[in-house]
N, C-alpha and C positions, 0 to 999 in steps of 0.2 A: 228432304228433296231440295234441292240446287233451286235458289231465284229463278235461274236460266229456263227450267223448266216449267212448260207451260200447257195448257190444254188447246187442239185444233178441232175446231168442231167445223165440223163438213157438211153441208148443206146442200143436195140436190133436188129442185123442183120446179115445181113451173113458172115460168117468167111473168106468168098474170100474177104473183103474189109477191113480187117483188120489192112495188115498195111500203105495203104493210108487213113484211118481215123487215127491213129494212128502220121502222118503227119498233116493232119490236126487239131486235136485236140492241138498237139503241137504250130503249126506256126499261132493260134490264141488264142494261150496266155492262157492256162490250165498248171498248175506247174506239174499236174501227173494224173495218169487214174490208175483205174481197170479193166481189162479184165475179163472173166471168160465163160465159153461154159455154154450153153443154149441150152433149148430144150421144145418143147408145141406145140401148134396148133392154128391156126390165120387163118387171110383171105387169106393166100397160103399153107393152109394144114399143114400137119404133120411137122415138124422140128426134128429131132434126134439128138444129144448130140454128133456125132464124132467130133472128134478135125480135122477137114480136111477140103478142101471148101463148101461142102455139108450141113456143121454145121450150127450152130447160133452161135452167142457170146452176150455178156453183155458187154457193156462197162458202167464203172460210173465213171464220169466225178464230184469233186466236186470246186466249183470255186465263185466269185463273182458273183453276178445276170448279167452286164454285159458282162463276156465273157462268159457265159453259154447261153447267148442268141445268142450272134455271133456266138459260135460253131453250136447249135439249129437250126440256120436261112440257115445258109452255108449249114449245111446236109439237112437241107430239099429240099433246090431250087435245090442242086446236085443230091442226091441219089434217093428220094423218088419215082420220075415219072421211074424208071430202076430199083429198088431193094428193096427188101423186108428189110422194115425198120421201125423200133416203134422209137419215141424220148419222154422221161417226165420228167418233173422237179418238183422238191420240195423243201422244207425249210430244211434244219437240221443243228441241232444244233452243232457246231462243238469241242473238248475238246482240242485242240490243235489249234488256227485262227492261228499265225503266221507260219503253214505250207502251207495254201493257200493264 
């Protein structure tokens, strides 16, 4: 597999968890994130767009396959069973590898 390629791991959930994921994405070894509010409708209904705990957010996470999985596995066994939470990964290709 090409340097260039890299894992995105996609993070939707709720804006009250923000920034102890935000810990944790760090203290297992991700160089940087993107945040961003979020808003749609799932299996707990409506979501709204405010920036407050009521919100969603987006987090993407891009990283080596290996700690994309350890972040991945961590939010899962933590958050999932108490909080509304989506996690997905994918390939992309990245135009800069020595920043992850």
């Amino acid at each position: 597999m090409s340097d260039n390629i890299k894992k995105l791991l996609t993070i939707v959930t709720e804006a009250a968890l923000e920034n102890i994921l935000v810990k944790d994405i760090e203290r297992l070894g991700a160089q940087g994130y993107t945040i961003t509010d979020a808003r749609g409708k799932g299996g707990r209904g409506v979501r709204n767009a405010a920036w407050d705990a009521n919100g969603n957010i987006r987090i993407e996470v891009i990283s080596d396959a290996a700690i994309a999985g350890q972040i991945a596995s961590h939010l899962k066994e933590t958050y999932y069973a108490n909080y509304a939470m989506i996690l997905f990964m994918s390939d992309v290709e990245v135009i800069r590898p020595e920043k992850f």
